[in-house]
C-alpha positions as CSV (number, residue, x, y, z in Angstrom):
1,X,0.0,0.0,0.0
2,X,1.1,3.1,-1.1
3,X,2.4,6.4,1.6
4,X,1.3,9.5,0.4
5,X,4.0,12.1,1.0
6,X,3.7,14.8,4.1
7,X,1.5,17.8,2.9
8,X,5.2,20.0,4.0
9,X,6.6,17.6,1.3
10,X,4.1,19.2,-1.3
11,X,4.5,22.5,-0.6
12,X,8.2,22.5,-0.6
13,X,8.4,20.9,-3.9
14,X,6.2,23.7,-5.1
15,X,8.6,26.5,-3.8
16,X,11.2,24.8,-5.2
17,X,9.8,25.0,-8.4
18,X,8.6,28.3,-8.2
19,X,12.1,29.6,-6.9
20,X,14.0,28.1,-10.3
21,X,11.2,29.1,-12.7
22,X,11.9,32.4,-11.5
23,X,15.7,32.2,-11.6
24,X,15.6,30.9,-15.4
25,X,13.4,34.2,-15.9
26,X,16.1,36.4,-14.3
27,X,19.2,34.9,-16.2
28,X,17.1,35.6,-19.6
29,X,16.3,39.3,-18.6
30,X,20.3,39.2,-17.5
31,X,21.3,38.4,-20.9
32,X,19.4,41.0,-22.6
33,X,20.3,43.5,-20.5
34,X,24.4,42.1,-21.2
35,X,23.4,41.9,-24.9
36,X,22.2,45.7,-25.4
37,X,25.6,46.3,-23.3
38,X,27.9,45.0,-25.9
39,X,26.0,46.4,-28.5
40,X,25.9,49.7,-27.0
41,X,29.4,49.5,-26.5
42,X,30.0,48.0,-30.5
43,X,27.9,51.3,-31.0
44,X,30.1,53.9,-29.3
45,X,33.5,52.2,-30.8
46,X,32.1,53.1,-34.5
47,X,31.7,56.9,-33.1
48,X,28.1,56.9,-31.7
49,X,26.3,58.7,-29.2
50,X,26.0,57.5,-25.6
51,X,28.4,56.7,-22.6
52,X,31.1,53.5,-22.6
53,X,30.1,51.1,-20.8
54,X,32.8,50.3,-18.1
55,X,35.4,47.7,-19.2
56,X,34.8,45.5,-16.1
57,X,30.9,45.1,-16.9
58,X,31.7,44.7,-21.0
59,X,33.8,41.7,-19.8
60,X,31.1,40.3,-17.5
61,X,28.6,40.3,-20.1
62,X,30.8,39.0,-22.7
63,X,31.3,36.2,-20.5
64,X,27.7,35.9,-19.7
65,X,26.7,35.8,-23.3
66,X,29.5,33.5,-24.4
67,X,28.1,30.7,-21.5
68,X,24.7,31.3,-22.8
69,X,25.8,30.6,-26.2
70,X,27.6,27.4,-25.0
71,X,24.1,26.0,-22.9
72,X,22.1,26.7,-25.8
73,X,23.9,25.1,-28.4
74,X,24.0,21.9,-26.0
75,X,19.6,22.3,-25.8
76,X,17.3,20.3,-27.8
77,X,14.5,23.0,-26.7
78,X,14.2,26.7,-26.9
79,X,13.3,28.2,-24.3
80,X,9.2,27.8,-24.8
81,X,9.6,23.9,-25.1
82,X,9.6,23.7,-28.8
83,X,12.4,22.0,-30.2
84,X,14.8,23.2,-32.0
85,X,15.5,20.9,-34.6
């Protein structure tokens, strides 16, 4: 016969998946906002308005978008479910 599991079981398997649907959110919005970096800094190299960008933060975000790069070309889905393929 069967055990269902605690009810604090439940409801911390919930949170949990609440907590890392939300992080996957963040690290998209965190790529965007390293994408219009670089380009905003690819923008004031060719002699366009705006302010540099600061060289620490470029790096960061090149680095960001470089892993991102690497962890989607190693998914089978985008990130709606669909495949790629």
């Amino acid at each position: 016969m069967p055990v269902a599991p605690p009810p604090a079981a439940l409801i911390i398997a919930a949170a949990f998946a609440a907590i890392s649907l939300q992080a996957r959110a963040d690290d998209r919005v965190q790529l965007n906002a390293c994408q219009a970096v670089v380009d905003r800094a690819a923008a004031q190299e060719a002699g366009g308005p705006g302010s540099k960008p600061d060289d620490a933060e470029l790096q960061r975000c090149r680095q960001i978008i470089r892993e991102w790069t690497l962890r989607d070309s190693r998914m089978t889905v985008d990130e709606h479910g669909r495949p790629q393929r």
